[in-house]
Every structure is written in structure tokens, then in C-alpha cells.
C-alpha positions as CSV (number, residue, x, y, z in Angstrom):
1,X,-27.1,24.3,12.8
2,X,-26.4,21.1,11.6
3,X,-25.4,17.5,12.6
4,X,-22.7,15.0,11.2
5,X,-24.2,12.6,8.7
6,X,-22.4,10.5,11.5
7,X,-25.8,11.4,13.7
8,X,-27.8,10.1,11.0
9,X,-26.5,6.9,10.8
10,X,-25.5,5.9,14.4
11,X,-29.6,6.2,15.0
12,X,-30.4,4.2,12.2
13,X,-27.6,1.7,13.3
14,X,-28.5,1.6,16.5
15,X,-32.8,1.3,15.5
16,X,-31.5,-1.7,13.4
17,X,-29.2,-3.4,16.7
18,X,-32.8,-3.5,18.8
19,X,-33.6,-6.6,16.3
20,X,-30.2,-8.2,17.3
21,X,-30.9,-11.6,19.5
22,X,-29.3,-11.3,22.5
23,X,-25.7,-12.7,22.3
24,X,-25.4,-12.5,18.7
25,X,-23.9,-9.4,16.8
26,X,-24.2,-7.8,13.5
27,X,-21.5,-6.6,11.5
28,X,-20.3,-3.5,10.3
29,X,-20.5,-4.7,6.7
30,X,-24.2,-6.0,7.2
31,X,-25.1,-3.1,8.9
32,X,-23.8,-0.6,6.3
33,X,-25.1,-3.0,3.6
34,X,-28.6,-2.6,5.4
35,X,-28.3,1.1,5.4
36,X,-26.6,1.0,1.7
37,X,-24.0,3.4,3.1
38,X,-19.6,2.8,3.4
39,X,-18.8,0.5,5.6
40,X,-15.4,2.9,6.3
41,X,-17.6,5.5,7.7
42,X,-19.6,3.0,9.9
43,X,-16.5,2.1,11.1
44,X,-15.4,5.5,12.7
45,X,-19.4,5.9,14.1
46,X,-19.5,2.6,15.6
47,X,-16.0,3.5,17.4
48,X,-17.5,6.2,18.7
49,X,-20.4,4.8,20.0
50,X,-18.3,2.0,21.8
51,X,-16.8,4.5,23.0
52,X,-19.2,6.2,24.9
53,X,-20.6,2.8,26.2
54,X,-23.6,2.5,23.4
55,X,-22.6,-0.8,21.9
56,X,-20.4,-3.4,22.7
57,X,-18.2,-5.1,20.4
58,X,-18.0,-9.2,20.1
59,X,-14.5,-10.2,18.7
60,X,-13.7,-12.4,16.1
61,X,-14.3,-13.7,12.8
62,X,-17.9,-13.5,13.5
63,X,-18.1,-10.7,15.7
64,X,-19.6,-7.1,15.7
65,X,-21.6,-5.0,17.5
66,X,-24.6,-5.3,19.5
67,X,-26.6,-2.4,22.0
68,X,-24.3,-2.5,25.6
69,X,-27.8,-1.4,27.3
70,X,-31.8,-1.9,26.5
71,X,-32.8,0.7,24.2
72,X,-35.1,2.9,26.7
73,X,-31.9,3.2,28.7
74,X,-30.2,5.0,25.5
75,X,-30.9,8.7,25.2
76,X,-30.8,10.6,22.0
77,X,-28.5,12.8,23.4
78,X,-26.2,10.5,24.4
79,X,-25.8,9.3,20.8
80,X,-25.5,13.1,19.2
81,X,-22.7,13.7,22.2
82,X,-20.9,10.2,21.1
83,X,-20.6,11.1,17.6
84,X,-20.2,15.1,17.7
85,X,-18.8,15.7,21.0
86,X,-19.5,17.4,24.3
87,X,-18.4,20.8,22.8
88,X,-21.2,23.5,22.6
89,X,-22.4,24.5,19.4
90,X,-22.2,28.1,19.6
91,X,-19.3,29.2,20.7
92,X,-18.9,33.6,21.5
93,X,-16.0,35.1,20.6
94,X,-17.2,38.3,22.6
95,X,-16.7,40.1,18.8
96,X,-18.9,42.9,20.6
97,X,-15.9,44.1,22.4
98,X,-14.2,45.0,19.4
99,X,-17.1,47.5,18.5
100,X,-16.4,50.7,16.8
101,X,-17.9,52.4,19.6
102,X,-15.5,51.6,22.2
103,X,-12.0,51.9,20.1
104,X,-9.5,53.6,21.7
105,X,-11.1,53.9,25.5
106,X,-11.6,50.8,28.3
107,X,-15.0,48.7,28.0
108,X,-18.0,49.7,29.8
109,X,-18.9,47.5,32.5
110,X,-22.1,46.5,30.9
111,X,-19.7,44.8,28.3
112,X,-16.6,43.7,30.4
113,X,-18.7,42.4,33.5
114,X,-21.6,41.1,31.8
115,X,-22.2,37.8,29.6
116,X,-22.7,38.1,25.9
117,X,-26.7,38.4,25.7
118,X,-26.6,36.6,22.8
119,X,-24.3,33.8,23.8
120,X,-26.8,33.2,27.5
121,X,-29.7,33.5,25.0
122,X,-28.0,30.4,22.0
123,X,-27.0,28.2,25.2
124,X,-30.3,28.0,26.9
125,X,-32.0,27.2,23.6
126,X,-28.6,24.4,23.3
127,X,-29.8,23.3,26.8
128,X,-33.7,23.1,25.5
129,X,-32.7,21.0,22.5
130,X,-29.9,18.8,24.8
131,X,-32.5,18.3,27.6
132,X,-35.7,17.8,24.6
133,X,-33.6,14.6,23.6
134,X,-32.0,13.3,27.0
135,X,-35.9,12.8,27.5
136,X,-36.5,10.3,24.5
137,X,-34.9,7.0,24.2
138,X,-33.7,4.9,21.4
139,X,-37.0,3.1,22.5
140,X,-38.9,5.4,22.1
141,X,-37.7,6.0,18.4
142,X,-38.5,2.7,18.1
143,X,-42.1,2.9,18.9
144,X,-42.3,6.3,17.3
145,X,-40.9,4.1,13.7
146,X,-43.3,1.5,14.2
147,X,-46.3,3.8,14.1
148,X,-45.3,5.4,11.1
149,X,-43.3,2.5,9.4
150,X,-45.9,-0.4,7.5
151,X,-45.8,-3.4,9.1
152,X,-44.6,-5.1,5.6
153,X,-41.6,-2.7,6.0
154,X,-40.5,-3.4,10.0
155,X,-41.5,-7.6,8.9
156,X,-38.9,-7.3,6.6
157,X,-36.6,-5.7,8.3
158,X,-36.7,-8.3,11.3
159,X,-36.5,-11.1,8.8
160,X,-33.5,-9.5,7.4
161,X,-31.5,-8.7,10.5
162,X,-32.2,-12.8,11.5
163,X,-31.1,-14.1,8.4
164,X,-27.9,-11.5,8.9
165,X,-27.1,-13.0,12.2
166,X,-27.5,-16.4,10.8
167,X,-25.2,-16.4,8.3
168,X,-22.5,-15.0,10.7
């Protein structure tokens, strides 16, 4: 299994929009300067996470994005559905009907009337992982990076965003 890069960035993006004044914005450009990634790419994450209602957009020359709702009303989940969709990861193709054993005669009904085993047992573990990060919040990233971050680092990073929004 694994996420979009798209996942990646649209958490960090959205970390970095918790140090965004109210009623100010931060650009694409700055942000993906910040991150030191393509702005192009941004671009497509940040319209999905509009999107979905996770940042608003401020028009004009010195507009961009800021969070549309305080950060412990954000879920994780709500960001990885924004950027990769509502679509399950696993997806069964019911390839066990086309077993060797059953050529040339009608299923059985443990196979005709019965889910895949396999496919009931990869969907509760999706619905473990999807309900694991509906319960944690872009706030409580935050905190969680704050722990582990140096407070040199997360200074600096505060500083920057301010003198970001200042030239804007």
C-alpha cells in the first residue's frame, strides 16, 4: 500500500497554514518554496484540498490559501480522501471464481453466495486504518511535531511563515 506523494505534502502544507494569521494567506509559491518542492504539483494538491472544504482560497494578487476550519476540526482522513479519493484500496475481482477447480460446472454456493474472505478481511483492516486517522486531527499533528521538533526548528519556522505573509 502506498499513498500519493500528494498525501505527503498536503500535511506538511497544511502543518505549515496553522502559522498563517488569521485573514492573511500564504501562497502556493511560498509554500512549495518552504517545502522546496514544484509549485505545479502544489497547485493540483491545494485544488484538491479546496475542494473538499480544507482551505480556502483568498483572490488576488496577494492571495492564497489559508486553513477553511481550526486544525483539531481537520481529520487525517479527510486530507488522504481529498487528495486520493473516496475509492477503496483493495478492490476484488472475485479471481477465485475462475479457479481451476470449478471450470466447466456452476459455482458452489460457498463461492457464488458468499463474500470474498479475503476482500471482508482487507476492508475491515481499510476501515481500522480510515477510522485510526478520522480520530487524529491536523492538531493533533501539530502537537505530536512540536514534541519531537527543537524548538530552534518550529521558531524558525514561525518566523518564516510571518515574514512570508509580510511580504505579500
Amino acid at each position: 500500500m502506498q499513498y500519493s506523494i500528494g498525501v505527503e505534502y498536503a500535511l506538511h502544507s497544511l502543518v505549515l497554514l496553522i502559522h498563517v494569521p488569521e485573514g492573511t494567506s500564504l501562497g502556493i509559491r511560498d509554500i512549495a518554496t518552504y517545502l522546496g518542492v514544484a509549485d505545479s504539483y502544489l497547485s493540483k494538491t491545494f485544488t484538491k484540498l479546496a475542494k473538499a472544504g480544507l482551505v480556502s482560497s483568498m483572490p488576488g494578487v496577494k492571495g492564497g490559501y489559508q486553513l477553511a476550519r481550526p486544525p483539531a476540526q481537520i481529520s487525517l482522513w479527510e486530507v488522504v480522501e481529498a487528495i486520493e479519493g473516496p475509492t477503496p484500496m483493495f478492490h476484488c475481482t472475485e479471481v477465485r471464481r475462475n479457479s481451476v477447480l470449478f471450470q466447466g460446472q456452476e459455482l458452489p454456493d460457498y463461492v457464488r453466495c458468499c463474500p470474498c474472505t479475503i476482500k471482508v478481511i482487507m476492508l475491515e483492516a481499510e476501515q481500522q486504518m480510515r477510522s485510526y486517522l478520522q480520530a487524529r486531527t491536523l492538531a493533533g499533528l501539530h502537537e505530536t511535531l512540536k514534541e519531537k521538533l527543537p524548538a530552534a526548528h518550529q521558531d524558525a519556522s514561525q518566523r518564516w511563515v510571518h515574514e512570508a505573509v509580510t511580504r505579500r
